[in-house]
MDAnalysis code that builds the backbone (N, CA, C; Angstrom):
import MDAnalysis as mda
import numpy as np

u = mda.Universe.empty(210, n_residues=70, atom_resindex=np.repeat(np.arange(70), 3), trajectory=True)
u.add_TopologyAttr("name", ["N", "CA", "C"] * 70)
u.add_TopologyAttr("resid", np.arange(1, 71))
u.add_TopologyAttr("resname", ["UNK", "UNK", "UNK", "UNK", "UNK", "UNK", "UNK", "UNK", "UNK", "UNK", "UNK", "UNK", "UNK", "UNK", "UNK", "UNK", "UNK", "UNK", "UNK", "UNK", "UNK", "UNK", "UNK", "UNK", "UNK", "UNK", "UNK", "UNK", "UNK", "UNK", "UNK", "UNK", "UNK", "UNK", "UNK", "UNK", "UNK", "UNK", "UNK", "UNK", "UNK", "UNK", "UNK", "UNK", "UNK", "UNK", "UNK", "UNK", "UNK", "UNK", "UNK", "UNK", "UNK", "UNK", "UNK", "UNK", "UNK", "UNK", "UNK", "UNK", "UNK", "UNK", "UNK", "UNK", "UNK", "UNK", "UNK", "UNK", "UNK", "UNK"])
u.atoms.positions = np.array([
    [20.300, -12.871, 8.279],
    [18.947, -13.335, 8.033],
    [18.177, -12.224, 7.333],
    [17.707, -12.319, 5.909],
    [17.606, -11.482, 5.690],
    [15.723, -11.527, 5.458],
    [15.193, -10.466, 6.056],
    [13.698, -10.425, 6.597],
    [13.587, -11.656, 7.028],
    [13.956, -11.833, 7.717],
    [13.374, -13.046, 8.951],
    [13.457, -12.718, 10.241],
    [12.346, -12.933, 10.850],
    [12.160, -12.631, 12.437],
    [12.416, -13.214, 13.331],
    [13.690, -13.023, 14.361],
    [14.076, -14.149, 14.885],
    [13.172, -14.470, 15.796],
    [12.201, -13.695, 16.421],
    [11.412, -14.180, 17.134],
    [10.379, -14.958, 17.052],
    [9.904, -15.600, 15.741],
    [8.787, -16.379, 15.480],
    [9.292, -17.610, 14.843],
    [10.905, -17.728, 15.072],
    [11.182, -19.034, 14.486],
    [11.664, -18.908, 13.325],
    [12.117, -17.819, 13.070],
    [12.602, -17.812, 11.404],
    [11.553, -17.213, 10.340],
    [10.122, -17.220, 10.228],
    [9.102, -17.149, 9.059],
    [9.822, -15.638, 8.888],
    [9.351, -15.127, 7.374],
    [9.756, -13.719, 7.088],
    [8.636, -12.906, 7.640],
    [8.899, -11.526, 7.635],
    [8.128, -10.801, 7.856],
    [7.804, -10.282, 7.067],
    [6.088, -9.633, 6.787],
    [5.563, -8.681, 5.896],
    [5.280, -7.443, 6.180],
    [5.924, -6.343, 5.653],
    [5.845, -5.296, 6.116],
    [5.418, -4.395, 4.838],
    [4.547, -3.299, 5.608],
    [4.005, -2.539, 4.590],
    [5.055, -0.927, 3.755],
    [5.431, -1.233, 2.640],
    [6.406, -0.103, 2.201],
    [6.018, 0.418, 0.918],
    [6.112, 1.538, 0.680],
    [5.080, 2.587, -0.395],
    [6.697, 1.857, -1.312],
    [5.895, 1.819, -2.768],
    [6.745, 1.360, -3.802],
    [6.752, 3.003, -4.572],
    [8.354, 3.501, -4.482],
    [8.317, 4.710, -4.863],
    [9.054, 4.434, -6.388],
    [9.298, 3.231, -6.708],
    [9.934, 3.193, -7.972],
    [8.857, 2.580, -9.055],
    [7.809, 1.807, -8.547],
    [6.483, 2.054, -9.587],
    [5.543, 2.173, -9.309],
    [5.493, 3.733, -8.138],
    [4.125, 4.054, -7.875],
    [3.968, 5.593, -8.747],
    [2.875, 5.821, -8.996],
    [2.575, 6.786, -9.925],
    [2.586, 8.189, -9.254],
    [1.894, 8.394, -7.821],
    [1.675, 9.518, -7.102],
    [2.395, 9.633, -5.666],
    [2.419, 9.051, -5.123],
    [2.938, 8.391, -3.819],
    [3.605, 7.382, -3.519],
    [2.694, 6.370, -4.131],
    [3.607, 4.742, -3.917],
    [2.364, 3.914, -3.166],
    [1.527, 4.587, -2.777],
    [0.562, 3.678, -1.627],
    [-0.479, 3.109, -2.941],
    [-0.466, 2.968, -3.585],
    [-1.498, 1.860, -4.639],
    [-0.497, 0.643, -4.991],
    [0.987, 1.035, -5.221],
    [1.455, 0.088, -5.471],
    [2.191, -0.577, -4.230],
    [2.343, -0.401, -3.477],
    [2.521, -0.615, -1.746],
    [1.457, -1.503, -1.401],
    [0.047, -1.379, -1.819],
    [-0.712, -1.956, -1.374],
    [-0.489, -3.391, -1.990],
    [-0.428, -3.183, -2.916],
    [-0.781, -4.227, -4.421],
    [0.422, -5.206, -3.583],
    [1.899, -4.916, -3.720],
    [3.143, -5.681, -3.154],
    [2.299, -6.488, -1.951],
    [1.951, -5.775, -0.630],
    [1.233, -6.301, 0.516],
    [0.817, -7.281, 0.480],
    [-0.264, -6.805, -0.590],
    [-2.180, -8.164, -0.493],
    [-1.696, -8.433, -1.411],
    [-0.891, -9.131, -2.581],
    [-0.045, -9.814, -3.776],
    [-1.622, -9.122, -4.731],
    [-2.055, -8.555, -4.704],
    [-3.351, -8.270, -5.793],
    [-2.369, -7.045, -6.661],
    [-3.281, -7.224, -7.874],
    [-2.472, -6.331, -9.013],
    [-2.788, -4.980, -9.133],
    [-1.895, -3.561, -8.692],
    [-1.938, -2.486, -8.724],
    [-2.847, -1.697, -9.577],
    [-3.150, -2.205, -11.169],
    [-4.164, -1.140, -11.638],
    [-5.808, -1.834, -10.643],
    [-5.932, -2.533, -10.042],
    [-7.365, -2.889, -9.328],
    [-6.950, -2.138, -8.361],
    [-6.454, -2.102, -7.327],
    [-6.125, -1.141, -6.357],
    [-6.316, 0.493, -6.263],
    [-5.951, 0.953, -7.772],
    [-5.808, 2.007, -8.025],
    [-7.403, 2.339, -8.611],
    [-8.070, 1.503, -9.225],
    [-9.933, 1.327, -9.643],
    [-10.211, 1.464, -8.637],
    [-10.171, 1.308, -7.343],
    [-10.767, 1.023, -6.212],
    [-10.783, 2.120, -5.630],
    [-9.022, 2.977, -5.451],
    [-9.356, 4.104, -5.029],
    [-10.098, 5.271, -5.854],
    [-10.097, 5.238, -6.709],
    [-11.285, 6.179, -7.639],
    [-12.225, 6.341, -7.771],
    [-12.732, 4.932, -7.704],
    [-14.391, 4.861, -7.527],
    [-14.355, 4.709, -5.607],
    [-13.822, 4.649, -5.193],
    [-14.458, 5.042, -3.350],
    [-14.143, 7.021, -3.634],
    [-13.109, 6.957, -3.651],
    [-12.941, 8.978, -3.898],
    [-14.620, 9.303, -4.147],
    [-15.193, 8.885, -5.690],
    [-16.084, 9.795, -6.272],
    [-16.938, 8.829, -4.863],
    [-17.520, 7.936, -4.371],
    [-18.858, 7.666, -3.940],
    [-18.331, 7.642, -2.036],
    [-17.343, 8.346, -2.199],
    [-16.908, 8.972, -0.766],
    [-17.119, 10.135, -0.325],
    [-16.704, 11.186, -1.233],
    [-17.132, 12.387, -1.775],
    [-15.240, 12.770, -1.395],
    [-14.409, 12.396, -1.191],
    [-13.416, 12.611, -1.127],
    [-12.586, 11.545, 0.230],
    [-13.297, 11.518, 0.773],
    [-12.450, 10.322, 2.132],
    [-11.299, 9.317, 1.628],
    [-11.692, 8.770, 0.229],
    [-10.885, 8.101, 0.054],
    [-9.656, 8.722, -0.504],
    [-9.618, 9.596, -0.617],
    [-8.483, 10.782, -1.008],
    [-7.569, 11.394, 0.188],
    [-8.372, 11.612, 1.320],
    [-7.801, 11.880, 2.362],
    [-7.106, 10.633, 3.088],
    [-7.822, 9.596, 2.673],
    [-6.854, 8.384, 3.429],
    [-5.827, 7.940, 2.918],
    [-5.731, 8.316, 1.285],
    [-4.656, 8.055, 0.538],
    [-3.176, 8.645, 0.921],
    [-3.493, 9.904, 0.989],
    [-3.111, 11.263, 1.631],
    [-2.423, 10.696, 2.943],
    [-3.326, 10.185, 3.508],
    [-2.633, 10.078, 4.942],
    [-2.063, 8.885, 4.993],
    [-1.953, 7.764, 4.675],
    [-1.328, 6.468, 4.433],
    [-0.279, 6.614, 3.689],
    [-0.071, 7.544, 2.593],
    [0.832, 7.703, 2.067],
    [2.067, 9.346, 2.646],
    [1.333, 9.838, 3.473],
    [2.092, 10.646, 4.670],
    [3.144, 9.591, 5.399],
    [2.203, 8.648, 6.438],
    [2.583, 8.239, 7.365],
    [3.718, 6.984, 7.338],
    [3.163, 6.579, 6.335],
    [3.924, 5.097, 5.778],
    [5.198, 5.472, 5.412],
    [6.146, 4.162, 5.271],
    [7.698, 4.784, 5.204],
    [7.826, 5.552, 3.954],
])
């Protein structure tokens, strides 16, 4: 069974995995994008403009999501 959960009856599972073969820095913009099916260069707008009107937070969460994640 391949990604299917036997415990919910069969539905697949969605799991969150950094795309290291077309992510640019890490993988967590395009990790995200795979996730929420939304398209990676918006993802990647998003983290840039939160960075500058974060003053950096969104840099550190990048940082750390892309630490922690597989």
């Amino acid at each position: 069974m391949n990604n299917l959960d036997k415990n919910r009856g069969g539905t697949p599972s969605k799991k969150f995995r950094l795309s290291q073969s077309r992510g640019k820095i890490m993988g967590v913009c395009s990790g995200l994008g795979d996730y929420f099916g939304v398209d990676t260069t918006l993802i990647r707008i998003a983290f840039v403009i939160g960075a500058f009107l974060s003053v950096g937070t969104a840099g550190l969460v990048y940082l750390a999501v892309g630490l922690i994640a597989d």
